[in-house]
SERO-4910 file (N, C-alpha, C, O; in steps of 0.05 Angstrom, whole numbers):
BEGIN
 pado doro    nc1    nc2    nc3   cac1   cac2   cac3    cc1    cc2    cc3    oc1    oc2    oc3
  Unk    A      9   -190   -204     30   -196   -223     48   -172   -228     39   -151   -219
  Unk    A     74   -170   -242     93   -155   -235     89   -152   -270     87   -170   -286
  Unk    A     91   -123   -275     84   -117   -305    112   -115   -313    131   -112   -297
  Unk    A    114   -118   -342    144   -121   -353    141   -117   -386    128   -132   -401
  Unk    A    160    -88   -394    161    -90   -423    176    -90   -428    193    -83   -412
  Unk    A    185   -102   -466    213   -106   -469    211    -95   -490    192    -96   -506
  Unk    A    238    -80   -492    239    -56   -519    266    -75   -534    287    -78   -521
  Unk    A    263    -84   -554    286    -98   -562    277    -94   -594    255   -105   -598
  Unk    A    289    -79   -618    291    -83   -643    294   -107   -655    287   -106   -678
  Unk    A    303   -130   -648    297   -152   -660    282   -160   -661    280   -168   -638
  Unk    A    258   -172   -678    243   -183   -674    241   -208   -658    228   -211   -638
  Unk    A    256   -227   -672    249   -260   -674    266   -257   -641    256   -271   -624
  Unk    A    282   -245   -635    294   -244   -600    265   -227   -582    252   -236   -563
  Unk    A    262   -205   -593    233   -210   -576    216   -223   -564    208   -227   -541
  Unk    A    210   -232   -589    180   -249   -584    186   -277   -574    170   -293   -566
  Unk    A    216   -279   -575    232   -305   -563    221   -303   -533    205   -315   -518
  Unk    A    238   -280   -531    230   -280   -494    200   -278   -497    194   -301   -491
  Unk    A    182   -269   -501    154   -259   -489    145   -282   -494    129   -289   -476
  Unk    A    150   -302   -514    135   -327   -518    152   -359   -500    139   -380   -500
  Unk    A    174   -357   -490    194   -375   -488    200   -378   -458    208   -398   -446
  Unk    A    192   -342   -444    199   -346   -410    177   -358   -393    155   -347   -392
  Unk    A    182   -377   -380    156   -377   -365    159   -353   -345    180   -352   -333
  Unk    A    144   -337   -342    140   -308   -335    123   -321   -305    133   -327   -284
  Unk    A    104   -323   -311     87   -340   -289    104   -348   -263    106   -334   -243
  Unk    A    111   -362   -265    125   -366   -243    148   -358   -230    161   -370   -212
  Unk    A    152   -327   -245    163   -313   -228    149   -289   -214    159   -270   -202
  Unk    A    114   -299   -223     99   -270   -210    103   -255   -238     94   -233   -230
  Unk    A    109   -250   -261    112   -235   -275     90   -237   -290     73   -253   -283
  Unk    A     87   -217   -321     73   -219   -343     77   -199   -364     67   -179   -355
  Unk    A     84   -194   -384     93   -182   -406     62   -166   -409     43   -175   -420
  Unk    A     62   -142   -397     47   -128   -415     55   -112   -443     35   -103   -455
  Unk    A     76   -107   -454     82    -95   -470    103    -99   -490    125   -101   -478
  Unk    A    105    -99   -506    137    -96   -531    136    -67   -543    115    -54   -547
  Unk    A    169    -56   -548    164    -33   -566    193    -58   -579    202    -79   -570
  Unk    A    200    -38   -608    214    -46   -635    240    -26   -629    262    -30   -639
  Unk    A    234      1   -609    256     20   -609    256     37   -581    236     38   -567
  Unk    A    277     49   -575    269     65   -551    252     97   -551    252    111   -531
  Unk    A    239    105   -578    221    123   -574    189    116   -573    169    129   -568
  Unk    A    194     89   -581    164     75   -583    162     58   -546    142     55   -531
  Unk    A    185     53   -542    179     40   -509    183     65   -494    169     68   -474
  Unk    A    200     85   -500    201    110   -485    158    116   -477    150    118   -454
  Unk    A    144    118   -495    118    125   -501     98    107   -481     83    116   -464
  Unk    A    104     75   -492     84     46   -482     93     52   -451     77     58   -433
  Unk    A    125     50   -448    124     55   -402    111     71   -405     91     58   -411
  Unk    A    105     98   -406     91    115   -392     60    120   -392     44    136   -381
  Unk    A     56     98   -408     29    101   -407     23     71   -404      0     65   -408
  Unk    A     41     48   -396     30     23   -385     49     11   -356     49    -10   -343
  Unk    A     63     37   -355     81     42   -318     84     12   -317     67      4   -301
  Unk    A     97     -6   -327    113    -29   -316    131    -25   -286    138     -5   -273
  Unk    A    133    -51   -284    159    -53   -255    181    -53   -262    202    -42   -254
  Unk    A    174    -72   -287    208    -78   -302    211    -79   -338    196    -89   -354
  Unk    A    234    -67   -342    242    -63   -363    259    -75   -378    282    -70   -369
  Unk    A    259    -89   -397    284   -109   -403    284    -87   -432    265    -83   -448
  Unk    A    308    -74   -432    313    -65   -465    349    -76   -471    369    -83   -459
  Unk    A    339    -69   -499    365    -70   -516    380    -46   -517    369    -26   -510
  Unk    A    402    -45   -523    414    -26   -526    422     -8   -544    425     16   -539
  Unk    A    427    -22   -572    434     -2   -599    407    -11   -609    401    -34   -616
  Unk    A    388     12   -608    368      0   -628    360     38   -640    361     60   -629
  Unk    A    354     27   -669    350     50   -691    326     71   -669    315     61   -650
  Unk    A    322     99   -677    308    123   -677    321    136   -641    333    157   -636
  Unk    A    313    115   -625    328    122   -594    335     96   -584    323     75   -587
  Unk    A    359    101   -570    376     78   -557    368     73   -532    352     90   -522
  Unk    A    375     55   -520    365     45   -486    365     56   -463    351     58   -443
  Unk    A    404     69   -477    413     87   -456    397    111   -452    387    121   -432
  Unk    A    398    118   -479    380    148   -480    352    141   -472    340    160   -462
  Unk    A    342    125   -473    305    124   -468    311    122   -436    295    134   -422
  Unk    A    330    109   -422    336    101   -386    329    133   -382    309    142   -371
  Unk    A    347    146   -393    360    167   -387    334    196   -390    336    218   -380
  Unk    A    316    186   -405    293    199   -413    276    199   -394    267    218   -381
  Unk    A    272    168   -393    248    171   -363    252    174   -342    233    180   -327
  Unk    A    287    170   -328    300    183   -307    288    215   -301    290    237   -312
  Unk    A    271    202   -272    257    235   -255    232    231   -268    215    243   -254
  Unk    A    222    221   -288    191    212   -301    171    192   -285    147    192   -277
  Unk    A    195    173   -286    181    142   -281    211    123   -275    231    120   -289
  Unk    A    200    110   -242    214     88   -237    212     62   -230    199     54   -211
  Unk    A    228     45   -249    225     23   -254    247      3   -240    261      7   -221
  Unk    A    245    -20   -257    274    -29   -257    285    -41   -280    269    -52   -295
  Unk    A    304    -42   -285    317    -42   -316    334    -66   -312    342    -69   -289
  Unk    A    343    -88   -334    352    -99   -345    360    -98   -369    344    -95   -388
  Unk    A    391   -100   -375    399    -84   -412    403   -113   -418    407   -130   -402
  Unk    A    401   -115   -442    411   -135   -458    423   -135   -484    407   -125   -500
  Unk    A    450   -145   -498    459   -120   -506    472   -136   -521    473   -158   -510
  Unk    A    484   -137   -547    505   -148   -559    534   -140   -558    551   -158   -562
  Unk    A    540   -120   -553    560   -104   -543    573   -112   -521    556   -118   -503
  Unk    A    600   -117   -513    609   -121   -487    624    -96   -489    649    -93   -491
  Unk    A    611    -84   -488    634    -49   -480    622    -32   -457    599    -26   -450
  Unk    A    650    -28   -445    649    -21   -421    632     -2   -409    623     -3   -386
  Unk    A    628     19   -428    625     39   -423    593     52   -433    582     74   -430
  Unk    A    586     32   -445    549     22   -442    552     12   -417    536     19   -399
  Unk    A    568     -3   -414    552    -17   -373    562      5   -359    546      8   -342
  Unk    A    585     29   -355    584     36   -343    557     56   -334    542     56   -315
  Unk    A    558     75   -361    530     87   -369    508     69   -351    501     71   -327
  Unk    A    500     53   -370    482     34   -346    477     35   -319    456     38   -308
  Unk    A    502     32   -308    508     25   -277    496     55   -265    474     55   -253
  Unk    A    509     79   -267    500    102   -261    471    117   -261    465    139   -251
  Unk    A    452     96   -279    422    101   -285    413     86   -274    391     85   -284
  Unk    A    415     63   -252    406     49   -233    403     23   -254    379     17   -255
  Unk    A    414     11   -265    406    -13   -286    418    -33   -271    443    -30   -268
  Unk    A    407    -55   -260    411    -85   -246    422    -95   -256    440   -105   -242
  Unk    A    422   -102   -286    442   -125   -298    440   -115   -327    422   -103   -338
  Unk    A    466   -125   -337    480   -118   -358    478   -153   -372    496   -169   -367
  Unk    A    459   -159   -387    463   -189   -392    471   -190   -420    453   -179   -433
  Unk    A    496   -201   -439    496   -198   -455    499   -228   -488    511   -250   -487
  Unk    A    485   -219   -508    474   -234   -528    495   -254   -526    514   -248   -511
  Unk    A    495   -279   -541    468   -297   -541    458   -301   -509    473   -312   -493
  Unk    A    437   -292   -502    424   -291   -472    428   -322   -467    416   -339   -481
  Unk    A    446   -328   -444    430   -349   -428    405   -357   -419    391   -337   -414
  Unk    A    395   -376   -415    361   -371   -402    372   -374   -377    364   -355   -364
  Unk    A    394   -394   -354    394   -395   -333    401   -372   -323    394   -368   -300
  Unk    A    420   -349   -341    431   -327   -326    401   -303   -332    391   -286   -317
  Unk    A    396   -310   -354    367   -294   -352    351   -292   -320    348   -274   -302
  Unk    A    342   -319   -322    321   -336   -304    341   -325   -271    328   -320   -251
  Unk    A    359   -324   -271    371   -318   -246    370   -282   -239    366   -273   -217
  Unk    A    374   -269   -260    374   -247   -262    349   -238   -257    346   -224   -238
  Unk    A    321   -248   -277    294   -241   -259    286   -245   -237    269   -233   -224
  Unk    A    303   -274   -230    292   -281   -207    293   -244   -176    277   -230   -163
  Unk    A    332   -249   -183    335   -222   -164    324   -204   -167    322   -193   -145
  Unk    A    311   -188   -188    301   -170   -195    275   -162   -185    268   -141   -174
  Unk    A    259   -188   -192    230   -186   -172    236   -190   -144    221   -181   -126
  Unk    A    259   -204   -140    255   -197   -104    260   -172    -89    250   -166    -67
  Unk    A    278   -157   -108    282   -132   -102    266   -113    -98    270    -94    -84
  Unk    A    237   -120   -117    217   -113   -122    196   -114   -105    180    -96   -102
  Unk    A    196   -131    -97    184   -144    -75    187   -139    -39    168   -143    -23
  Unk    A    219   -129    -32    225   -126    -16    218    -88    -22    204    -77     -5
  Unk    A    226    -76    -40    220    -50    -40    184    -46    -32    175    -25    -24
  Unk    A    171    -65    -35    138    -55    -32    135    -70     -4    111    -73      1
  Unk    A    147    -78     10    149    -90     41    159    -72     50    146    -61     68
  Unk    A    183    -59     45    189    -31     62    177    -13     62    174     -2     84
  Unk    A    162      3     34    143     20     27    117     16     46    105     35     57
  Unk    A    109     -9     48     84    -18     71     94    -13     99     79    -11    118
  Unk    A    113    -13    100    123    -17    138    131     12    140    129     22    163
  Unk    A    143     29    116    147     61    118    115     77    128    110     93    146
  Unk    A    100     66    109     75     77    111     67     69    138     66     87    155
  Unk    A     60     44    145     53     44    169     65     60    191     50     75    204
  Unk    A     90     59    196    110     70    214     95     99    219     84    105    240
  Unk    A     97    114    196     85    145    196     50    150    197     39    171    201
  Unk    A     35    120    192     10    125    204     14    120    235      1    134    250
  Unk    A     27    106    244     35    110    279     41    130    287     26    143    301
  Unk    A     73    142    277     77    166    288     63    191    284     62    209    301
  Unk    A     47    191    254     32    218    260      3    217    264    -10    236    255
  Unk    A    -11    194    276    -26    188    284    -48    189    259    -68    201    267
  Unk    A    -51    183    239    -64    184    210    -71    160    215    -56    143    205
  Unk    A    -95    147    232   -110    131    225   -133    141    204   -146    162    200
  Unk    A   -133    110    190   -160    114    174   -195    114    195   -216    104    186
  Unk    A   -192    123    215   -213    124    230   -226    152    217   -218    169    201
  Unk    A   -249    145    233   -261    180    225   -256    198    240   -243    193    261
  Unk    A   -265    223    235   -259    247    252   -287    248    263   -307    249    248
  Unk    A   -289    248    295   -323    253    301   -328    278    307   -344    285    324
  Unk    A   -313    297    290   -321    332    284   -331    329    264   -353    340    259
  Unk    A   -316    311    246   -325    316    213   -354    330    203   -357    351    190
  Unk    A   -370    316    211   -399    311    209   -414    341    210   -405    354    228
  Unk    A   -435    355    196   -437    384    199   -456    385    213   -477    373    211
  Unk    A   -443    404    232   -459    418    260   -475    434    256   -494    434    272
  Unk    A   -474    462    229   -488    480    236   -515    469    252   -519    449    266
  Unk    A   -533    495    242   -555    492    267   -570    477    248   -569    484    224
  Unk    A   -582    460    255   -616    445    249   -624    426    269   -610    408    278
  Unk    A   -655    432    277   -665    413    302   -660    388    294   -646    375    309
  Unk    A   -664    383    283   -659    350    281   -628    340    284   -622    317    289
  Unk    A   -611    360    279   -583    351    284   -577    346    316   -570    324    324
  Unk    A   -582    367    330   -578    359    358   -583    330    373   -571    324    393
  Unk    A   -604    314    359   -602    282    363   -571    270    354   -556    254    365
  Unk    A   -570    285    328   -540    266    329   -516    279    337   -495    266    338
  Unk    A   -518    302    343   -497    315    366   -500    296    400   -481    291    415
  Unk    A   -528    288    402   -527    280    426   -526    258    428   -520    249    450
  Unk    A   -532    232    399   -519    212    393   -493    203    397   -487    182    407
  Unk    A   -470    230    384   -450    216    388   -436    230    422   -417    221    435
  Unk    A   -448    245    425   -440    246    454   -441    220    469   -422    212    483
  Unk    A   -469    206    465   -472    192    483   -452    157    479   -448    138    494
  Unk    A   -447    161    458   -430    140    440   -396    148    458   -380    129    462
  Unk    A   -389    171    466   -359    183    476   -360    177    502   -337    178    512
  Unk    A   -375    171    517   -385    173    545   -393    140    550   -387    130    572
  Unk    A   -408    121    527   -409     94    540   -396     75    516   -405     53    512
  Unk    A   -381     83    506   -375     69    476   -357     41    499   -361     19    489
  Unk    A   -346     40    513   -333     20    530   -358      0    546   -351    -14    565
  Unk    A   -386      0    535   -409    -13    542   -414    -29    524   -401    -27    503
  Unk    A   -433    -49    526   -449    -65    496   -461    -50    499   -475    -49    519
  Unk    A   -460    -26    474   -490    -18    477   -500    -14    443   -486    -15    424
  Unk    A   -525     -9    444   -536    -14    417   -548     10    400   -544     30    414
  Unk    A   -560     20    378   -570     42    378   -596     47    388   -608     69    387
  Unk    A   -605     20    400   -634     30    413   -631     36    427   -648     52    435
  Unk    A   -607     29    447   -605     40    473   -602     73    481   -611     84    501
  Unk    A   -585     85    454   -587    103    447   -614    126    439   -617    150    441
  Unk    A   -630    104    428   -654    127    412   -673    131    446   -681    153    455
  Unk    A   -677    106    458   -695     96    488   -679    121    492   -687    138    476
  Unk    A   -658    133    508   -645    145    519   -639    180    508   -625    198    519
  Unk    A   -651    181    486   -659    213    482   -700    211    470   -712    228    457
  Unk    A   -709    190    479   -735    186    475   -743    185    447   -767    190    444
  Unk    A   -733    182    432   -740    177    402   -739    151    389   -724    134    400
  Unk    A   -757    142    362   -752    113    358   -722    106    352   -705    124    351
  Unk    A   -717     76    346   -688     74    328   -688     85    291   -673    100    279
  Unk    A   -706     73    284   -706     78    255   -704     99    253   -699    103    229
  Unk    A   -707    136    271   -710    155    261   -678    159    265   -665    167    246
  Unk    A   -667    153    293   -647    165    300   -621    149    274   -602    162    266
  Unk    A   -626    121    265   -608    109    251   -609    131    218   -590    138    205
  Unk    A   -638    135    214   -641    157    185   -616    180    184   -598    183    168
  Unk    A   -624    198    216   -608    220    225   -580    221    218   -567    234    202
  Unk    A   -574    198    240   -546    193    238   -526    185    210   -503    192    206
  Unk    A   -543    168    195   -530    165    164   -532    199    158   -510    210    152
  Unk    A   -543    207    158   -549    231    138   -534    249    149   -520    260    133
  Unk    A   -529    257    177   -512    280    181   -480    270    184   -462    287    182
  Unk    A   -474    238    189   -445    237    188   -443    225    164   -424    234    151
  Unk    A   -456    205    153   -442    197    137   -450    162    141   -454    143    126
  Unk    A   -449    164    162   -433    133    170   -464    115    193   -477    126    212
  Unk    A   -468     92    182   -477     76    205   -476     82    234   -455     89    243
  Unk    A   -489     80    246   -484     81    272   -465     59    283   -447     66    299
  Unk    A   -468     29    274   -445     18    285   -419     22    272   -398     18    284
  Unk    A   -422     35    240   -393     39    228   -381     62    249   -357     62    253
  Unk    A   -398     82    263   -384    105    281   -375     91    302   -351     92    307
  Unk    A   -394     76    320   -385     65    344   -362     49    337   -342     55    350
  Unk    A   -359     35    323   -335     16    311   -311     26    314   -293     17    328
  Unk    A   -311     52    296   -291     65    294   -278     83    317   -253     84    319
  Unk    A   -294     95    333   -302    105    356   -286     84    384   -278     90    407
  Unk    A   -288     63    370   -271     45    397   -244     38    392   -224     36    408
  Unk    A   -246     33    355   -219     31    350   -196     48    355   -172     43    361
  Unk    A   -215     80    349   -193    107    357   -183     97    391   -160     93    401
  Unk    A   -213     96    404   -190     95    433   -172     67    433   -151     65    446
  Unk    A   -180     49    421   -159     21    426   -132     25    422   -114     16    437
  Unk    A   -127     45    390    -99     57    391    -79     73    415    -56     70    423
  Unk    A   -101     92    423    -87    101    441    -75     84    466    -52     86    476
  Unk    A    -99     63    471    -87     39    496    -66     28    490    -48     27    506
  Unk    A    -64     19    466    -42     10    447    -10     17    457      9      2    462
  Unk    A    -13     44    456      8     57    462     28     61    486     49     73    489
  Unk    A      4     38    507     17     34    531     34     10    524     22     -8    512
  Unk    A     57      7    529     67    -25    525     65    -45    550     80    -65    551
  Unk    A     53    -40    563     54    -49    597     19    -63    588     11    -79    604
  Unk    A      3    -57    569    -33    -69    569    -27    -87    553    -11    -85    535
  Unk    A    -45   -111    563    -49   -128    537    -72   -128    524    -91   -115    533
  Unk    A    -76   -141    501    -90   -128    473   -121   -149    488   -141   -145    474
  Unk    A   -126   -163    505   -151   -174    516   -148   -152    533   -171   -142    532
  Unk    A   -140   -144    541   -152   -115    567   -160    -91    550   -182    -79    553
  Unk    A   -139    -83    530   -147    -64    506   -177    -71    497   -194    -53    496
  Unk    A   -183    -98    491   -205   -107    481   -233    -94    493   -248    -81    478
  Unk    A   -238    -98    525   -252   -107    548   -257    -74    550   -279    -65    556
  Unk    A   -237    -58    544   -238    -29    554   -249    -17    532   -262      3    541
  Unk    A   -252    -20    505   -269    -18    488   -292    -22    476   -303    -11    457
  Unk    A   -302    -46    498   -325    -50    499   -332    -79    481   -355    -84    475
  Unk    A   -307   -100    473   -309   -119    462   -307   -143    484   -285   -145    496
  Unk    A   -319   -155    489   -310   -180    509   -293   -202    503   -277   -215    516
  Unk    A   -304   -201    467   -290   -221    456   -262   -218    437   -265   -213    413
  Unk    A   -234   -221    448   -213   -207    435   -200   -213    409   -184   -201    395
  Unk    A   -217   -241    405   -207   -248    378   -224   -236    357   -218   -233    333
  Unk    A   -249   -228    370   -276   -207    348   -259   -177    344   -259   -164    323
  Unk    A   -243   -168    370   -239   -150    365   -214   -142    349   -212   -122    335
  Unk    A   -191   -165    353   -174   -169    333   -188   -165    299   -182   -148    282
  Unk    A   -207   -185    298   -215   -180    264   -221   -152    261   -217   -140    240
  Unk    A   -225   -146    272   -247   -111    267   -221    -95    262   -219    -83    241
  Unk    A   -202    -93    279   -182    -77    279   -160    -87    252   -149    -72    236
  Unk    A   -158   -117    254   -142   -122    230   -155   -110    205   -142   -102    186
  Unk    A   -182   -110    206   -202    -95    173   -194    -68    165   -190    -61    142
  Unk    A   -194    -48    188   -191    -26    193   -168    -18    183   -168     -5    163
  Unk    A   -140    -25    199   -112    -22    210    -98    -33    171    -87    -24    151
  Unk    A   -105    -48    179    -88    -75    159    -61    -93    176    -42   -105    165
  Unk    A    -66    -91    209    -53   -109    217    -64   -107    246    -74    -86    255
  Unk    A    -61   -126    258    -67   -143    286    -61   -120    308    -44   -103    307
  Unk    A    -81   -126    329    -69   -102    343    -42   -104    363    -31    -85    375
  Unk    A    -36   -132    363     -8   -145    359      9   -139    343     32   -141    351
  Unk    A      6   -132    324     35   -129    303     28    -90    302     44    -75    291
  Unk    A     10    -81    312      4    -57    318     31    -47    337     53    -37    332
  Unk    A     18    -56    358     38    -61    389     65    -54    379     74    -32    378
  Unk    A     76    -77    371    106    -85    369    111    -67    345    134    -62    340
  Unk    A     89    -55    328    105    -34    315    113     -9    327    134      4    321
  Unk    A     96     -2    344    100     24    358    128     18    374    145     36    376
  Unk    A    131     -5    383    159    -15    411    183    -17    375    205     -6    371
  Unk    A    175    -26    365    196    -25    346    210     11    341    231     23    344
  Unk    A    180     16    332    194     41    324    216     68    353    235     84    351
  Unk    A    192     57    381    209     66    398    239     65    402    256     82    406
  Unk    A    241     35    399    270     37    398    301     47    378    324     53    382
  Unk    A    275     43    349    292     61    323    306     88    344    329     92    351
  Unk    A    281    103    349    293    126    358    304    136    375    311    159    378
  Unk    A    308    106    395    319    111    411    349    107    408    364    121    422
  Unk    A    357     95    396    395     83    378    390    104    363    409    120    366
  Unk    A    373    113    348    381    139    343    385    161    351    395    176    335
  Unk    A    381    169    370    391    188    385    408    193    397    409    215    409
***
């Protein structure tokens, strides 16, 4: 839900809107009212709404001045509502990033049209913010995978099992293989080597191997000439739609929409240049 407070000195127009909009179905919900702009100046910053519907002349601090307050504090998005048709409040306005200038007696359709744009704006800003982020977990290679250094090496005998655990995990991780195959293969039981391995990395043995295939799947990734069943097969999954889920959990997208992000972004930089 899309948080929203409204700083308006009138009462009975307040509580009009908070009680009168269906909010709901625009994704919205009123967390907050202030009576003035030093009392909503206070409630945003400590209940960070999306959106702000205030008034404009209201007693102790005005709208303009509270915009103008949390400008470089906290960003939102603003809607004035105003009795005033003077220019030079909307211009003010306009220059503090304020969307709409709606003025008394409020329409509900120009209201209702005005939130509507507002949340989409809102909406499209946290779709770009997701596709920015991703973009720069591609290019600077910031997967949420693990690091298989992380894990502490100093010296202790018992560590060298899982030094030689995950060696042996870098060398057949493109196999079905299991952690018994693993413990059989440095001669120790599973239950000891599975104890080990939680304790010195951190992580499951299959949460390591998991991750461990995903790191190399990215890199295959990066060929645009492989497809994501060969990526699969080279990882050690047979089954590509198992390995799709695993990577969509991981990633937060398909290793398909992975792909075409990296070819997307190739070509950004390439018109850019």
């Amino acid at each position: 839900m899309i948080g929203i407070v409204i700083v308006e000195d009138e009462a009975y127009i307040r509580k009009g809107m908070v009680l009168t909009t269906p909010w709901e179905e625009f994704g919205c919900k009123v967390i907050g009212e202030a009576k003035d702009g030093l009392e909503g100046y206070n409630l945003i910053k400590k209940l960070r709404p999306d959106i702000i519907i205030t008034d404009v002349s209201m007693p102790v601090m005005d709208g303009i001045e509270m915009i103008r307050k949390l400008e470089g504090e906290y960003e939102a998005e603003y809607i004035i509502i105003s009795g005033f048709n003077d220019f030079n409040y909307a211009q003010q306005a306009i220059k503090l990033g304020v969307k709409d200038y709606l003025l008394k007696p409020i329409d509900d359709d120009d209201f209702y049209f005005t939130l509507k744009k507002v949340v989409k704006v809102l909406e499209e800003r946290k779709e770009q913010t997701k596709q920015k982020d991703r973009r720069l977990l591609i290019e600077e290679g910031k997967t949420l995978l693990f690091n298989e250094e992380s894990y502490d090496n100093n010296y202790d005998g018992r560590k060298r099992y899982v030094t030689k655990a995950v060696k042996w995990i870098e060398e057949h991780y493109h196999e079905g293989i299991a952690i018994g195959d693993v413990a059989e293969a440095m001669d120790i039981s599973e239950s000891y080597l599975s104890r080990l391995f939680k304790k010195y990395t951190d992580y499951t043995f299959v949460e390591f191997l998991t991750d461990y295939r995903l790191k190399m799947a990215i890199q295959l990734l990066k060929d645009h000439t492989i497809k994501v069943y060969e990526v699969s097969e080279k990882v050690g999954y047979n089954d590509p739609k198992y390995f799709s889920i695993l990577f969509k959990k991981k990633m937060g997208v398909t290793p398909m929409e992975f792909k075409n992000n990296l070819s997307d972004e190739k070509e950004y930089k390439e018109v850019d240049e």
